[in-house]
LOKE-25139 format. One record per residue (C-alpha): residue number from 1; residue in one letter; x, y, z. Coordinates in nm, 3 decimals. Example, Ala and Ser with C-alpha at 12.3 -4.5 7.8 and 13.67 -1.06 7.14 Angstrom:
REM LOKE-25139
{1,'A',{1.230,-0.450,0.780}};
{2,'S',{1.367,-0.106,0.714}};
//
This chain:
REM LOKE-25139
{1,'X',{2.717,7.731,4.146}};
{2,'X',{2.620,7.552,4.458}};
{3,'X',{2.715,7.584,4.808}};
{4,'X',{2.957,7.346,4.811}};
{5,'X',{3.131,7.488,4.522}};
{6,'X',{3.176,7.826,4.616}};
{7,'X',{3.329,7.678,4.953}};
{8,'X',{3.592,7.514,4.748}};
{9,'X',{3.637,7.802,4.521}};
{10,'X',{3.668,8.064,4.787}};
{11,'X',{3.929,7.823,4.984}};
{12,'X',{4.150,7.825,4.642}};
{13,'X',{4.128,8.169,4.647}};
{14,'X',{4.222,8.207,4.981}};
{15,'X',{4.535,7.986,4.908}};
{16,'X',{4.416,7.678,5.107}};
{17,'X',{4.608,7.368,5.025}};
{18,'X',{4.555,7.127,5.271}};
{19,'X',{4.229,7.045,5.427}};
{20,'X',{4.201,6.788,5.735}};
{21,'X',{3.851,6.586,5.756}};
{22,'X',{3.651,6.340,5.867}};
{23,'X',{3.331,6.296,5.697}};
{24,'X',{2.982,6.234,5.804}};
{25,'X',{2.618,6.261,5.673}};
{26,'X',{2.534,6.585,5.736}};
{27,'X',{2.933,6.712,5.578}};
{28,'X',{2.909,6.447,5.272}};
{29,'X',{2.810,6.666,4.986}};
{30,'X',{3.110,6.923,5.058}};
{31,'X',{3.341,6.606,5.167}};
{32,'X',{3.264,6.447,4.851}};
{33,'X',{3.321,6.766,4.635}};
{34,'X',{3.619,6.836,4.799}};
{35,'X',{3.820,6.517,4.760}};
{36,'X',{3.764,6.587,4.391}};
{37,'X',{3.889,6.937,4.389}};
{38,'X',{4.259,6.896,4.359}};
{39,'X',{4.303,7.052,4.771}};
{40,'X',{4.480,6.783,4.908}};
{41,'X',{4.211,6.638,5.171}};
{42,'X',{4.392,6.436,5.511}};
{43,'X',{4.100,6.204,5.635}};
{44,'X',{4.235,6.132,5.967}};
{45,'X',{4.091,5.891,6.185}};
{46,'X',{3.895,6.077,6.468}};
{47,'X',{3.759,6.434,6.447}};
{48,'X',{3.953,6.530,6.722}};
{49,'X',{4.305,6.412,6.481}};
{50,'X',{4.184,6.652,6.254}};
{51,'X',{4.115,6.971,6.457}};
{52,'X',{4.480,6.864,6.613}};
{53,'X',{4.648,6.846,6.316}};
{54,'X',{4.469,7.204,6.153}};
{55,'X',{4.661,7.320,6.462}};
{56,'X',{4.972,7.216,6.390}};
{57,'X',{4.958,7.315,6.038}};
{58,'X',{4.868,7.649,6.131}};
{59,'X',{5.157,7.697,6.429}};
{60,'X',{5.410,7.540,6.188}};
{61,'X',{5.340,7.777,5.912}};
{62,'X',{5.133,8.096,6.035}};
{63,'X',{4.874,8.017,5.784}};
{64,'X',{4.504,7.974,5.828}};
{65,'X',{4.459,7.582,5.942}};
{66,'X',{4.129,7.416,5.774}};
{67,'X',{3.930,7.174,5.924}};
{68,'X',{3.595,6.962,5.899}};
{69,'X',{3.366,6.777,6.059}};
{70,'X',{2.976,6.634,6.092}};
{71,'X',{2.761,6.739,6.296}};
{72,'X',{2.654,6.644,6.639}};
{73,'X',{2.930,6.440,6.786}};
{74,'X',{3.175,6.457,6.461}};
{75,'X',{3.170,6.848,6.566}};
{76,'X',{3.141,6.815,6.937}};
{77,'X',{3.473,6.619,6.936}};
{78,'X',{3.623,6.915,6.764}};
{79,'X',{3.599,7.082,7.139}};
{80,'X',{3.947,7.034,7.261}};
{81,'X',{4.162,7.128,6.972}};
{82,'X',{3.939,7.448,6.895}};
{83,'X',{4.008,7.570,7.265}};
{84,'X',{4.371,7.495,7.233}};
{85,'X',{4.373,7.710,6.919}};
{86,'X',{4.170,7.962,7.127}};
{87,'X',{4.414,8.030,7.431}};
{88,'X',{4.696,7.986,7.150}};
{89,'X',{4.584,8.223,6.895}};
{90,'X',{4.609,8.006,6.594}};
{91,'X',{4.388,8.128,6.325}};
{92,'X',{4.164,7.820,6.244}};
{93,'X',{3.900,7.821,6.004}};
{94,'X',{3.635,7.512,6.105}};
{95,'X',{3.362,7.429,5.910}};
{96,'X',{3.080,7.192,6.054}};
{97,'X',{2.748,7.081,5.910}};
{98,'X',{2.483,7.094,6.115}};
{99,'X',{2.139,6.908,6.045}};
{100,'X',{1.873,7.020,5.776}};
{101,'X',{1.724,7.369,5.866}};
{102,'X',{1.392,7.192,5.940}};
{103,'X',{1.529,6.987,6.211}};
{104,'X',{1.692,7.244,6.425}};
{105,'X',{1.541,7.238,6.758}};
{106,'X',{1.400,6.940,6.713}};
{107,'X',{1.645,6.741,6.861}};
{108,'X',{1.708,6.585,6.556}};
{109,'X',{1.913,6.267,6.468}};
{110,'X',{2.349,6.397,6.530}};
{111,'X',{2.180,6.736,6.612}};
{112,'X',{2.426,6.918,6.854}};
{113,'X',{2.377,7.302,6.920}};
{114,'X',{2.787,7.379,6.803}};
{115,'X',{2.715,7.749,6.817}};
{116,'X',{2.643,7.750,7.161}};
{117,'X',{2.891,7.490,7.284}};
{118,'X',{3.183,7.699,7.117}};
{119,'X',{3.117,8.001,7.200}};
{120,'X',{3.379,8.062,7.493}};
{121,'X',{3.641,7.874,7.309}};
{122,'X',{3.576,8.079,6.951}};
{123,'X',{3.695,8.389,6.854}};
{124,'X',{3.419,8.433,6.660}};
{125,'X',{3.141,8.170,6.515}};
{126,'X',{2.820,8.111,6.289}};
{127,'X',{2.542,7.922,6.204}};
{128,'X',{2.443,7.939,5.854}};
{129,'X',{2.082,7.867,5.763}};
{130,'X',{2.050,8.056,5.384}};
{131,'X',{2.249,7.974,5.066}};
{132,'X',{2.298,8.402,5.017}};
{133,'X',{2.474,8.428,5.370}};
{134,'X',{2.750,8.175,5.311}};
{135,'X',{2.975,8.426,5.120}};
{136,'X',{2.974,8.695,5.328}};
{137,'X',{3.017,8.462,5.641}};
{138,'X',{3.310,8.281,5.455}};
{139,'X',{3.516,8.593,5.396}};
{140,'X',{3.404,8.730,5.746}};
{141,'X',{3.518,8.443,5.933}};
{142,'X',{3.829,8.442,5.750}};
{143,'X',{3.979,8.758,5.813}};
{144,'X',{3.857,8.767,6.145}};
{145,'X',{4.085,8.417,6.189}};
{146,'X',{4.330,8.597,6.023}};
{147,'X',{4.356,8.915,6.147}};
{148,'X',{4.557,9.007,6.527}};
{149,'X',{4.473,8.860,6.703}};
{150,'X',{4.426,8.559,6.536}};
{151,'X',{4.205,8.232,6.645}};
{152,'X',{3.974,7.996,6.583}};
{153,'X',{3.626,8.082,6.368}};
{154,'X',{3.357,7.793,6.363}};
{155,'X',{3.090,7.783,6.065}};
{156,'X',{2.853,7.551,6.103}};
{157,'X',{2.604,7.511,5.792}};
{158,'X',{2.307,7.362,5.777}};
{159,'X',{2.324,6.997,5.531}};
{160,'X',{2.061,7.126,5.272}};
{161,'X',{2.230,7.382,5.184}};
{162,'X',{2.554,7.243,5.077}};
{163,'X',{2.373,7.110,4.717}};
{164,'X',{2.167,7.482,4.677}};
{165,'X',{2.272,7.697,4.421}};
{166,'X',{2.417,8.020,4.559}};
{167,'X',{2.186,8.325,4.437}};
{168,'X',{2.437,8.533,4.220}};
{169,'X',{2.353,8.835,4.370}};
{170,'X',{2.505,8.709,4.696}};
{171,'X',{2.821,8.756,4.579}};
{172,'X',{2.772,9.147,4.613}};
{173,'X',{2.806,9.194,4.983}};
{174,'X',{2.942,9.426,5.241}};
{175,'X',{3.189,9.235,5.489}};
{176,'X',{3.091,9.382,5.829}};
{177,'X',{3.363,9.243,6.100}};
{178,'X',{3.316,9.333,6.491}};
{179,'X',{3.447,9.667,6.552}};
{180,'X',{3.722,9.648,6.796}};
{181,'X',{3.754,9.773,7.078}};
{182,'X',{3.878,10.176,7.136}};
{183,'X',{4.259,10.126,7.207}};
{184,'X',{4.308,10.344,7.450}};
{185,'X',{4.708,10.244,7.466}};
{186,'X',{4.824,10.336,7.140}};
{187,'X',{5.177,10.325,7.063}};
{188,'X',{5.214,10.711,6.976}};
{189,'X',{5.184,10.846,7.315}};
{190,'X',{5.346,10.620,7.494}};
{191,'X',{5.680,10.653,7.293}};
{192,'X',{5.794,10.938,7.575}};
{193,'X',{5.691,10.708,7.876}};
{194,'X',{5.916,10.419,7.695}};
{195,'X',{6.212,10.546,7.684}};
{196,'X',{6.227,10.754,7.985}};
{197,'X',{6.175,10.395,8.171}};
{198,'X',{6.450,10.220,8.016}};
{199,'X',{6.693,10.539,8.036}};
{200,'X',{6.633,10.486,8.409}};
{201,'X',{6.629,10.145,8.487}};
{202,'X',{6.950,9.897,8.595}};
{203,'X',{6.822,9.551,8.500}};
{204,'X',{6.603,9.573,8.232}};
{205,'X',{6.489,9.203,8.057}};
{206,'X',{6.276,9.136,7.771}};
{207,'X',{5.987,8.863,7.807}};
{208,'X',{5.886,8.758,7.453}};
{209,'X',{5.523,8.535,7.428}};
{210,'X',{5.356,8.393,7.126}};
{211,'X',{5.274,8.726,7.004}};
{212,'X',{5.632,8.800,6.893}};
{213,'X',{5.607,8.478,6.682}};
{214,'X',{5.285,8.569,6.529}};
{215,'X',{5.390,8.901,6.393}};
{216,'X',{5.686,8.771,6.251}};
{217,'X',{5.883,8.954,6.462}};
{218,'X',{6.157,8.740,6.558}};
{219,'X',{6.436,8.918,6.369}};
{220,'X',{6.330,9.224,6.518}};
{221,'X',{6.333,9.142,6.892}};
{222,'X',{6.678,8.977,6.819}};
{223,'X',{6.780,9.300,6.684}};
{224,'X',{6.678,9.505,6.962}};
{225,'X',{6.828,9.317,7.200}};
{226,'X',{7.158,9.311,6.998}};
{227,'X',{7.153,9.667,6.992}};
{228,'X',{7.064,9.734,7.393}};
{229,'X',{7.254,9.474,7.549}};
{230,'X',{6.895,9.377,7.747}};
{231,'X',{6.873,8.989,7.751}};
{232,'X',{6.541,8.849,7.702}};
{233,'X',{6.323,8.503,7.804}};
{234,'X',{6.057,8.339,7.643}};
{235,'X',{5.714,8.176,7.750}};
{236,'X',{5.639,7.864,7.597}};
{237,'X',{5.469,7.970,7.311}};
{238,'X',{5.784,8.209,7.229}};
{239,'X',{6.012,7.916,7.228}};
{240,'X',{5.989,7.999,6.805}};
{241,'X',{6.209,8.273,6.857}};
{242,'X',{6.539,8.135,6.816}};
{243,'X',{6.839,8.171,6.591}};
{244,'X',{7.238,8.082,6.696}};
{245,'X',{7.257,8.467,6.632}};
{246,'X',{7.077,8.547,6.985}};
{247,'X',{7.347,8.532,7.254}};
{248,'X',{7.133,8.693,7.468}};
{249,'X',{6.833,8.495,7.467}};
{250,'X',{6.876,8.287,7.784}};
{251,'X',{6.615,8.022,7.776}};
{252,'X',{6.226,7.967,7.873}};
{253,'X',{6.108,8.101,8.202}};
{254,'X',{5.779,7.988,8.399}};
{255,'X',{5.685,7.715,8.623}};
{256,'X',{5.862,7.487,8.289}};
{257,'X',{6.177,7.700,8.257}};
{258,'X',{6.537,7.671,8.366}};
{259,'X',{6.696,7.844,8.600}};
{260,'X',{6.904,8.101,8.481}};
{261,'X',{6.598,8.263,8.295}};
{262,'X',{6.375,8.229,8.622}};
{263,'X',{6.658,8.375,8.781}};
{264,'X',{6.705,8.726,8.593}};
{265,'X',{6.275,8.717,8.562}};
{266,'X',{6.322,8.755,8.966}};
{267,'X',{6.590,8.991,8.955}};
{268,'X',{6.553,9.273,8.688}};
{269,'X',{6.401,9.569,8.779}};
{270,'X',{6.228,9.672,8.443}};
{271,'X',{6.033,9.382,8.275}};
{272,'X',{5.925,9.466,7.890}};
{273,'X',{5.704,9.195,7.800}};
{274,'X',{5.590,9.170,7.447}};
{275,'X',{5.330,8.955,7.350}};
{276,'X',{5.230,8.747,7.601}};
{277,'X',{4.947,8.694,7.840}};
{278,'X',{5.124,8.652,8.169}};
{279,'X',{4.957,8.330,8.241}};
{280,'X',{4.983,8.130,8.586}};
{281,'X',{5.280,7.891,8.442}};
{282,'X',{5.513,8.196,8.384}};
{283,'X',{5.411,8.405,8.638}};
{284,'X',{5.264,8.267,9.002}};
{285,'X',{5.212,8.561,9.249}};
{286,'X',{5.083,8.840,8.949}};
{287,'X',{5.043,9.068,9.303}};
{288,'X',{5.394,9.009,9.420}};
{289,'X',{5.545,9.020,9.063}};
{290,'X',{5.387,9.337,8.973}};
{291,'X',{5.492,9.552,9.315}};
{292,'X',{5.848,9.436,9.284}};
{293,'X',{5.938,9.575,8.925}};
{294,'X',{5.825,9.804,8.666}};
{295,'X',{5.618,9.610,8.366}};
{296,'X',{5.593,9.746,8.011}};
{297,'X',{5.332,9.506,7.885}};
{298,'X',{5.244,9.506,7.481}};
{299,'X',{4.968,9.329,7.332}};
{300,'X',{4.755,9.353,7.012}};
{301,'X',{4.447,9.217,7.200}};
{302,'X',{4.346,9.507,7.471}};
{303,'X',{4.175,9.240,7.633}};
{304,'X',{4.515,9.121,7.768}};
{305,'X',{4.658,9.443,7.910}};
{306,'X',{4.624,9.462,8.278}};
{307,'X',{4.399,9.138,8.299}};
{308,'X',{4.603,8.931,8.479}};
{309,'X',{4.900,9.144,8.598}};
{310,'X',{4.838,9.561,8.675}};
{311,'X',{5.152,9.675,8.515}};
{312,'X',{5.308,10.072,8.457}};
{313,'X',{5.226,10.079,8.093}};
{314,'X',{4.997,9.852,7.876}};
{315,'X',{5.087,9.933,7.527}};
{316,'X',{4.808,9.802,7.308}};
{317,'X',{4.988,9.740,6.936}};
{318,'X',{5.135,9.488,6.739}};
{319,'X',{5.453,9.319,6.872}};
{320,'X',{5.628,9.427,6.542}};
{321,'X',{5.522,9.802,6.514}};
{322,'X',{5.656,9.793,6.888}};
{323,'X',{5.973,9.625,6.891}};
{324,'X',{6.021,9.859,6.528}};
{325,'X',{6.018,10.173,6.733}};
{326,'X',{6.232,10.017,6.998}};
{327,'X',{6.559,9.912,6.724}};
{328,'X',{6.461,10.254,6.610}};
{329,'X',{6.482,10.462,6.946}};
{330,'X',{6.727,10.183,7.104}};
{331,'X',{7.028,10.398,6.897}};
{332,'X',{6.889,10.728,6.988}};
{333,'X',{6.834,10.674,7.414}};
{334,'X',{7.132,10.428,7.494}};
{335,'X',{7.470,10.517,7.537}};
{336,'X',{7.764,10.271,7.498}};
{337,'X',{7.786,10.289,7.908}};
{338,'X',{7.409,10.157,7.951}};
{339,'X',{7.438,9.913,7.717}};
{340,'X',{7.771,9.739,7.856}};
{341,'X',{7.556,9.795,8.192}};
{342,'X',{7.284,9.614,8.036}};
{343,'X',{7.434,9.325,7.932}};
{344,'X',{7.686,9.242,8.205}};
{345,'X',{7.399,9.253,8.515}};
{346,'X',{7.353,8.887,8.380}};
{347,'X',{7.549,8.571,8.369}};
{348,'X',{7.390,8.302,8.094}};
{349,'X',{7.405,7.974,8.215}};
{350,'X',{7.250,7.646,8.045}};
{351,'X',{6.972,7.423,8.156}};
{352,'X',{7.025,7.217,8.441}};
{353,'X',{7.038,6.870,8.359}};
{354,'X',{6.812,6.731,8.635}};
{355,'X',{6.766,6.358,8.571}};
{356,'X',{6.972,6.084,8.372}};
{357,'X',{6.635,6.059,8.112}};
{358,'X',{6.734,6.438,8.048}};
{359,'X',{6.966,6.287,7.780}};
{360,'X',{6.650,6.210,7.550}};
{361,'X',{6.575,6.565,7.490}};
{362,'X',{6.937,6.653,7.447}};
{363,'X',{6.998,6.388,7.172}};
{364,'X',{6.688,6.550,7.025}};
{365,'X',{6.818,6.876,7.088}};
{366,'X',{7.155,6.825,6.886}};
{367,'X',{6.972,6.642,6.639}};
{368,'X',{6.763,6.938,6.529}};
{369,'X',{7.099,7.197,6.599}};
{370,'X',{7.239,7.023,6.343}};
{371,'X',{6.916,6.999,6.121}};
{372,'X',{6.794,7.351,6.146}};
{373,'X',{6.525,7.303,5.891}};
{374,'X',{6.319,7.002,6.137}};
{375,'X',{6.035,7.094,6.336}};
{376,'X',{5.967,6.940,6.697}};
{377,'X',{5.626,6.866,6.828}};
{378,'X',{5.548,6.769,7.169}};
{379,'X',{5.233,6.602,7.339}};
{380,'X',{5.176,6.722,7.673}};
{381,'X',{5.269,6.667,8.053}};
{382,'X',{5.635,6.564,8.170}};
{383,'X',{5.751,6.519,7.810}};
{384,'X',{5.642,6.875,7.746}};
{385,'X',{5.804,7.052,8.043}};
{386,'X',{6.109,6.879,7.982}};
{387,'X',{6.117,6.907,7.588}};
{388,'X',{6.022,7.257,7.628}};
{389,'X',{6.302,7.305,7.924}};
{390,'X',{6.584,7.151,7.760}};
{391,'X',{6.544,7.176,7.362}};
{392,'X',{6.659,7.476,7.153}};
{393,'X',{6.530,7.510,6.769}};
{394,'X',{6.738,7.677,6.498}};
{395,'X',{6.449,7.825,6.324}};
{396,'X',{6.093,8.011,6.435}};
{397,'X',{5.782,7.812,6.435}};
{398,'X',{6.034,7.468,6.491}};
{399,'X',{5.841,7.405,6.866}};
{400,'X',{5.471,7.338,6.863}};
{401,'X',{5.338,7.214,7.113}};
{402,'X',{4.974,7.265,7.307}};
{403,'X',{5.080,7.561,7.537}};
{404,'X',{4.795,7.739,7.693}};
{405,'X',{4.559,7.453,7.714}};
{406,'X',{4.792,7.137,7.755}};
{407,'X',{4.595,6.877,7.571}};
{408,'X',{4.702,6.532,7.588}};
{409,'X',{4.685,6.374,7.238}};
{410,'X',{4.799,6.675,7.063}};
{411,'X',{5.168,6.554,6.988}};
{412,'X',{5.060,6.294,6.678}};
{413,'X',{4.783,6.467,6.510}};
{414,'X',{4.984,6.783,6.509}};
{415,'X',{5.290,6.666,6.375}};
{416,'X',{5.066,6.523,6.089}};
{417,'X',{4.946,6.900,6.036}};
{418,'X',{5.289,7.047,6.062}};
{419,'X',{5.417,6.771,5.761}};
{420,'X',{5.157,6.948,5.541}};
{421,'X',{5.317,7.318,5.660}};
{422,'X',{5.681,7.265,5.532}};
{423,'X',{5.762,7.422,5.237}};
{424,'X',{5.884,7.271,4.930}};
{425,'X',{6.283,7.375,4.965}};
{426,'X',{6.242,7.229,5.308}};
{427,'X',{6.080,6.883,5.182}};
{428,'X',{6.369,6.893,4.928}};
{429,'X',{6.656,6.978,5.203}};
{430,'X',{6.498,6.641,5.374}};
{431,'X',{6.375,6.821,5.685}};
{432,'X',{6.162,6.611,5.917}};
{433,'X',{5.902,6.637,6.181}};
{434,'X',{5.977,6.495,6.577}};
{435,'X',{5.704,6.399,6.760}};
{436,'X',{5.783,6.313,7.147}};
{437,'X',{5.539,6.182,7.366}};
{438,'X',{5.439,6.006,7.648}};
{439,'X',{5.252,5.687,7.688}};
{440,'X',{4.970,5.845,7.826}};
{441,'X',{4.918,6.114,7.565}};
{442,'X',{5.018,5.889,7.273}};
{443,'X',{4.741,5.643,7.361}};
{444,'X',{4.457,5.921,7.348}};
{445,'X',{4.545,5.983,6.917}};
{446,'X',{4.747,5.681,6.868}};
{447,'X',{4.461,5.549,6.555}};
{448,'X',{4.649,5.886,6.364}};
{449,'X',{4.931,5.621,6.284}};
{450,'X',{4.707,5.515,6.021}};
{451,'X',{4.726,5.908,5.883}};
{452,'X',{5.110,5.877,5.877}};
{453,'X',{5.188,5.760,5.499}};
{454,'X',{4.995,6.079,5.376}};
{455,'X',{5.271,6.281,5.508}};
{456,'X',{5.518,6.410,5.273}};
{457,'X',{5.818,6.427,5.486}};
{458,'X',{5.870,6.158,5.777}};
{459,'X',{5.760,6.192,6.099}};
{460,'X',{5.969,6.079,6.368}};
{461,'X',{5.737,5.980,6.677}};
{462,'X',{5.943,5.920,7.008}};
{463,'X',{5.700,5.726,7.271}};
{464,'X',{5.857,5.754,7.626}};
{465,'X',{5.688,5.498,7.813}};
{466,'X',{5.702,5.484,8.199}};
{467,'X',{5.433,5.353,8.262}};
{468,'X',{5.242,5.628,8.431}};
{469,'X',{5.121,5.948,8.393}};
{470,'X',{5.435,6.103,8.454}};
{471,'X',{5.301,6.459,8.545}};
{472,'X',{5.030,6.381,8.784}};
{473,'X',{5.283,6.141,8.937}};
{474,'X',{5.500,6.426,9.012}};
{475,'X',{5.189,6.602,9.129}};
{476,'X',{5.093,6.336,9.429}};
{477,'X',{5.416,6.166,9.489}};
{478,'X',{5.424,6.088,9.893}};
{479,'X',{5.072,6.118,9.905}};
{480,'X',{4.979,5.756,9.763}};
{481,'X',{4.788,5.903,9.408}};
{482,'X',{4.646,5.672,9.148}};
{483,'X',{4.899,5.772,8.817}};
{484,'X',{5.004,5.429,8.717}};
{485,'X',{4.802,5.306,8.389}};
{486,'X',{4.846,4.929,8.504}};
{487,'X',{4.864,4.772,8.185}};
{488,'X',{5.005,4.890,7.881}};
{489,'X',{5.007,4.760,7.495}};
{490,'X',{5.289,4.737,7.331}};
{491,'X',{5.358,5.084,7.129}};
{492,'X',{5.580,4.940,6.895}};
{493,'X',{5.391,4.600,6.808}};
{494,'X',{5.035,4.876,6.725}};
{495,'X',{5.288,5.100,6.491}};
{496,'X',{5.418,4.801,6.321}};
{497,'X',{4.991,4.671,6.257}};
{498,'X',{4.962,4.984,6.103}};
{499,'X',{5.245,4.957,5.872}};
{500,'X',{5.510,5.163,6.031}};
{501,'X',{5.847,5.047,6.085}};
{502,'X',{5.945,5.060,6.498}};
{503,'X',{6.197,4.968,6.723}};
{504,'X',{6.129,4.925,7.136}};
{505,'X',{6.462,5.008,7.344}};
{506,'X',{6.488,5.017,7.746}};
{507,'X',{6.673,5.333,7.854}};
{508,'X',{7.051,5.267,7.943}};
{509,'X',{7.335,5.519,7.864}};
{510,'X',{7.323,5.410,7.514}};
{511,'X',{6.995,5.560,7.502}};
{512,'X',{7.119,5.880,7.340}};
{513,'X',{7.321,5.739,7.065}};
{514,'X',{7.013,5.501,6.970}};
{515,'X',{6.798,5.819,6.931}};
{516,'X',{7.040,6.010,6.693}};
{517,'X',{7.056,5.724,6.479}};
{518,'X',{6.672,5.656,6.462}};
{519,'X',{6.623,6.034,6.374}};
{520,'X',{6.838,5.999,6.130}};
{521,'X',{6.644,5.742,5.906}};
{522,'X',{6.443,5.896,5.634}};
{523,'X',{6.116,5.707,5.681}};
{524,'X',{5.824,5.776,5.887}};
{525,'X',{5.871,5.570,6.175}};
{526,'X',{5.807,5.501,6.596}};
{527,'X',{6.069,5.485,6.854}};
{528,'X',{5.943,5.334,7.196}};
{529,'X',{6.176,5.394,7.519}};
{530,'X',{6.024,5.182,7.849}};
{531,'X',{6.209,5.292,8.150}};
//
C-alpha cells in the first residue's frame, strides 16, 4: 500500500465523502488517486474556493470538512479560509504537499514553509517527512479536528512520499494527542455556586455562541429556557439555534444585532453565557460590561474563560453537559413565582426595519420560514450585518456565514461546500442553498460559478450591487473615504458565460416579490439587484 492509498483508505474509514481540491505538482499523485476512488472530488477554481467551501461543508453539517492543495502558493492561498475556520471552530482537516524531502530548505521551486505560516491560525499542524509517520499523524490530526474544541489541522507531506509504500508495521502505533490543559472549572463544583446565582438574581438572560451549536445542544438550551422563563440572545455564530418553538429567543445581539436583544444584554442583571468568546462585536466595553452584572461564562476551551471578559464564574465544560444540569436543576431551584418573574422583566420586540433595501432580507427571510429545510449563506460586510440582523432560520446549522474573521469571498465557495452537507431526505424534500452577497465580496470568488453544476441541490446566489463597498462606506461617510469600486462588470452577463441562468433587476418596491419568485426556481442560478 502506498501513501496515497492509505490516505484514501483512512478518509473512507473516517466517513469522508466529499473532498474539495485543486491540484498541483507536488499534490498530483494523491489528486490523481483520489479522483479515482469513488469520494466525490469538487475541483474548484482557486485554492482559496476550496478551503471556503471545506468550511461551509463543515458549518452546514458538523462534520470534518476536507480540503487540498499544492504546495507553495496552492497552500499559501489556503491562509484565509483556515483562519476563518480557526476563530470559528470548524473542524477542518487540510492536507498540503510540500516539496521533495531533499529540497526543503533549499528554497526550492513552489517551496513555502506552511508549517510555520499556519501556525497561529491552526489548532494543531504537521509536516510529514517519513512514509511510517503518516498514519499516526492522520488519525492524530483527525481527532484533534474533531474533538472540543474543534478546528482546523494542516498536514503538509512531503511529494515523494505520496507513491512510497507504507511500512506495515506503521500501522501499529500509539496516538499521542496534546494533553489538555488542567480544568480547573469543572462543572461538579460549581453546581452550588449556579444555582445560588440564579435563585438570587431579577433579570437573568441567556447568551448562546457557536459553542451551543457545536455540541448539538440546541434542543437543550431551548428547553431550559422553556422551563425558567429566562430569555436568551445569540452571537452570530449562534444564529443556528433556532426553531418556531423558542418564544423566548429574542434575536442576535452585538455591534450586528437588533435592538430589543441589545436592549435586555444592557439591562439584566445575571448574564449566563454559554459558548461563546465574548468578542469585540458583541461586547464593546468588556470592563464596563463585566462591573455592571454578574457573568456565568461556560466554555469547553479554558483558554476562553476570563480572556477577554473577568466574569463571577468560568465554568470550563461542554455547552451540553452544562445546559443538561441546568433543565435538570431548572425544576428543582425555580418556583412558579421566579419563573413568571423571569419571563415578564422582558418585552420581545422584532427587528427594526431600518432602510427600504431591508425588504431583501425579509423576502429571504419568509422564503426560508416557509422552507425550513434551506440553508442561507452570507459573504461578508453590510450584506452580513443585515442578513444576520434581520433573517431567522427554521433549523440549526441554516446560517453560515464567516463570523469571527469576516472574510470577503466566503459567501460562494461556501455555499458550494454546504450543497455537498445536505442530507439525502433534504436533497429529496428540494431544499436549496441562498447565497447573498455583495458586489465587492462576490468579485473576490466569483470564478467558483464555474464549480456551480457540481452541486446537487441549487444554489441560489443573490448579488446586491451598490456599487461600493458598502461597509467601509458606512465606516467614513462625512469624512470623504475612497469605498466606491468605480467600475463594475456586469454580474449577470459573467454568470450567464459560465452557463448559469441570471436575471439583473434595479431595486423598486417590487423588489421583494421578484426575489420570492427567483428563490423559488429549482435551478442553480444568479440574481443581481443594482441600487
Amino acid at each position: 500500500m502506498t501513501v496515497s492509498e492509505y490516505i484514501i483508505r483512512f478518509l473512507k474509514e473516517k466517513g469522508v465523502t466529499t473532498v474539495f481540491a485543486y491540484p498541483g505538482a507536488n499534490v498530483l499523485r494523491l489528486y490523481g488517486q483520489l479522483c479515482q476512488s469513488g469520494i466525490k472530488t469538487v475541483l474548484t477554481r482557486h485554492e482559496q474556493g476550496a478551503i471556503h467551501a471545506a468550511a461551509g461543508y463543515a458549518k452546514s453539517s458538523g462534520k470534518i470538512g476536507v480540503c487540498i492543495a499544492t504546495s507553495g502558493p496552492g497552500a499559501a492561498n489556503l491562509i484565509t479560509g483556515i483562519a476563518d475556520a480557526n476563530l470559528d471552530s470548524a473542524p477542518l482537516l487540510v492536507i498540503t504537499g510540500q516539496v521533495p524531502s531533499r529540497y526543503i530548505g533549499r528554497d526550492a521551486f513552489q517551496e513555502a514553509d506552511i508549517l510555520g505560516i499556519t501556525i497561529p491560525v491552526t489548532k494543531h499542524n504537521y509536516l510529514i517527512t517519513e512514509a511510517d509517520e503518516v498514519p499516526r499523524d492522520l488519525e492524530e490530526a483527525y481527532r484533534i479536528a474533531t474533538t472540543p474544541r474543534m478546528g482546523p489541522v494542516l498536514v503538509d507531506i512531503t511529494s515523494d512520499l505520496f507513491d512510497s509504500p507504507l511500512p506495515s508495521e506503521a500501522l501499529s502505533f500509539e496516538c499521542l494527542l496534546p494533553r489538555r490543559r488542567d480544568n480547573h472549572y469543572p462543572l461538579e463544583s460549581a453546581k452550588g455556586k449556579i444555582t445560588e446565582v440564579i435563585s438570587s438574581c431579577h433579570r437573568p438572560l441567556v447568551l448562546a455562541g457557536g459553542g451551543v451549536v457545536s455540541a448539538g445542544a440546541s434542543n437543550l438550551l431551548r428547553s431550559f429556557c422553556k422551563a425558567s422563563g429566562i430569555p436568551c440572545v445569540v452571537t452570530m455564530m449562534g444564529k443556528g439555534i433556532a426553531g418556531t418553538d423558542f418564544p423566548q429567543l429574542l434575536g442576535m445581539a452585538g455591534l450586528c444585532g437588533n435592538i430589543c436583544a441589545n436592549t435586555v444584554l444592557d439591562q439584566c442583571d445575571l448574564l449566563i453565557a454559554i459558548g461563546c468568546r465574548f468578542s469585540d462585536r458583541t461586547v464593546s466595553d468588556f470592563e464596563a460590561f463585566g462591573r455592571s452584572r454578574t457573568v456565568i461564562h461556560c466554555d469547553i476551551d479554558p483558554a476562553e474563560l476570563n480572556k477577554n471578559l473577568k466574569v463571577y464564574l468560568p465554568i470550563c465544560a461542554d455547552s451540553a453537559d452544562f445546559l443538561t444540569y441546568l433543565c435538570e436543576a431548572a425544576e428543582l431551584f425555580l418556583s412558579d413565582d421566579r419563573r413568571e418573574a423571569f419571563s415578564g422583566w422582558y418585552t420581545k420586540t422584532p427587528p427594526a426595519v431600518l432602510s427600504p433595501h431591508d425588504s431583501i432580507y425579509t423576502a429571504v427571510c419568509q422564503y426560508e420560514n416557509n422552507n425550513p429545510g434551506c440553508r442561507i449563506v452570507t459573504d461578508v460586510g453590510t450584506i452580513q450585518t443585515e442578513s444576520a440582523r434581520l433573517i431567522t432560520v427554521g433549523c440549526e446549522r441554516a446560517f453560515v456565514t464567516s463570523g469571527g474573521l469576516g472574510a470577503m469571498g466566503f459567501g460562494l465557495p461556501a455555499a458550494i461546500g454546504a450543497s455537498f452537507a445536505l442530507s439525502d431526505m433534504e436533497r429529496s424534500e428540494g431544499s436549496r442553498i441562498i447565497a447573498i452577497a455583495g458586489d465587492g465580496g462576490f468579485q473576490m470568488t466569483l470564478q467558483e460559478l464555474g464549480t456551480l453544476p457540481e452541486c446537487p441541490v441549487p444554489v441560489k446566489i443573490i448579488v446586491i450591487n451598490n456599487r461600493t463597498l458598502g461597509m467601509v462606506e458606512d465606516m467614513e461617510i462625512g469624512r470623504g473615504g475612497h469605498y466606491s469600486l468605480g467600475s463594475y462588470p456586469d454580474f449577470a452577463m459573467i454568470a450567464t458565460a459560465y452557463g448559469i441562468p441570471s436575471l439583473q433587476a434595479t431595486f423598486d418596491d417590487s423588489t421583494p416579490e421578484k426575489v420570492f419568485e427567483f428563490l423559488s426556481s429549482s435551478q442553480s442560478s444568479l440574481l443581481e439587484i443594482i441600487y
